[in-house]
N, C-alpha and C positions, 0 to 999 in steps of 0.2 A: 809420745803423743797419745791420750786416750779419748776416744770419744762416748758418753754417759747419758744415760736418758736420766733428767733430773727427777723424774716420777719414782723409776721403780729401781734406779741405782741400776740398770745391767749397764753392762762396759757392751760396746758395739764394736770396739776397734783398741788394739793396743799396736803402735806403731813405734820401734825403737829403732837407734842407728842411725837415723838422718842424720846428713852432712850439718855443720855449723853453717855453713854458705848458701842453706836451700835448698827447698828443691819443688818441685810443681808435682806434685797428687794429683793424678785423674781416671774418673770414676773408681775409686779405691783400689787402686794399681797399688802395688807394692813398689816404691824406687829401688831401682839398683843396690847393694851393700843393707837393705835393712830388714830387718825381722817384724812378722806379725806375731804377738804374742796372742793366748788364749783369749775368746770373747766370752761373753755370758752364758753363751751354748753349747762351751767347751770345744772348738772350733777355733783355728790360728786360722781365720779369717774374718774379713768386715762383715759384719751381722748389720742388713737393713734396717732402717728405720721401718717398723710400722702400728702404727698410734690404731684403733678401731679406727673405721667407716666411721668420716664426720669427725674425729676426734682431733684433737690436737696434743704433742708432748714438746717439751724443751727439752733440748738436748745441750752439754756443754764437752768445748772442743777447748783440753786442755795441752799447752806444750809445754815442755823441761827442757831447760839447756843443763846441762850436764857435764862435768869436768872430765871427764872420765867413760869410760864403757859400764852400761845398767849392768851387761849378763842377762839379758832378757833373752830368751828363748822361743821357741814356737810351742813348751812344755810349760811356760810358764805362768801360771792361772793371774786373771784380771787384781785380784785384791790384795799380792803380791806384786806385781808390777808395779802396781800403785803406790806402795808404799815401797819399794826402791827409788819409785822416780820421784817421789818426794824425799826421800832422805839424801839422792845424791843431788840432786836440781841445785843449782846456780841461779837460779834465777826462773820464773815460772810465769806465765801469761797463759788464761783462760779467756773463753768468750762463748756465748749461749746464741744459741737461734729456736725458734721454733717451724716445727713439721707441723703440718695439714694433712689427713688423708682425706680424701675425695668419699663423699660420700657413697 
């Protein structure tokens, strides 16, 4: 799973490992068995959203089902991830939201 600010292209979250059966994320908890791969800021953590005061960004929350294990890493950089979990994905469903910051 990667999460993208569709502005400026940083990866905010790289998320491998999840079970095929699910599982519940919250506030960017790491589940049980799965790996954070490198963020934009070179961090194997969730990197915040944050757009300026008053701004707005779209971000897109991409998932891969996957035959197989990626080998993603906690070493291993955002634009590599990416293009594993697109050459192994089975199958792929994305979806965009956009953030507000408060003035």
């Amino acid at each position: 799973m990667t999460v993208t600010d569709q502005v400026d292209e940083r990866t905010h979250w790289v998320l491998a490992g999840l079970p095929p059966e699910g599982v519940t994320i919250a506030d960017a908890a790491t589940p049980a068995g799965a790996v954070v791969g490198l963020n934009s800021d070179g961090d194997a953590a969730w990197l915040p959203l944050c757009p300026a005061p008053g701004e707005s960004r779209t971000y897109e929350l991409a998932v891969h089902a996957l035959s197989q294990p990626s080998g993603i890493t906690a070493e291993t950089a955002p634009e590599q991830a990416r293009q594993v979990l697109t050459q192994l994905a089975t199958a792929n469903a994305a979806t965009t939201g956009t953030f507000t910051r408060g003035a």
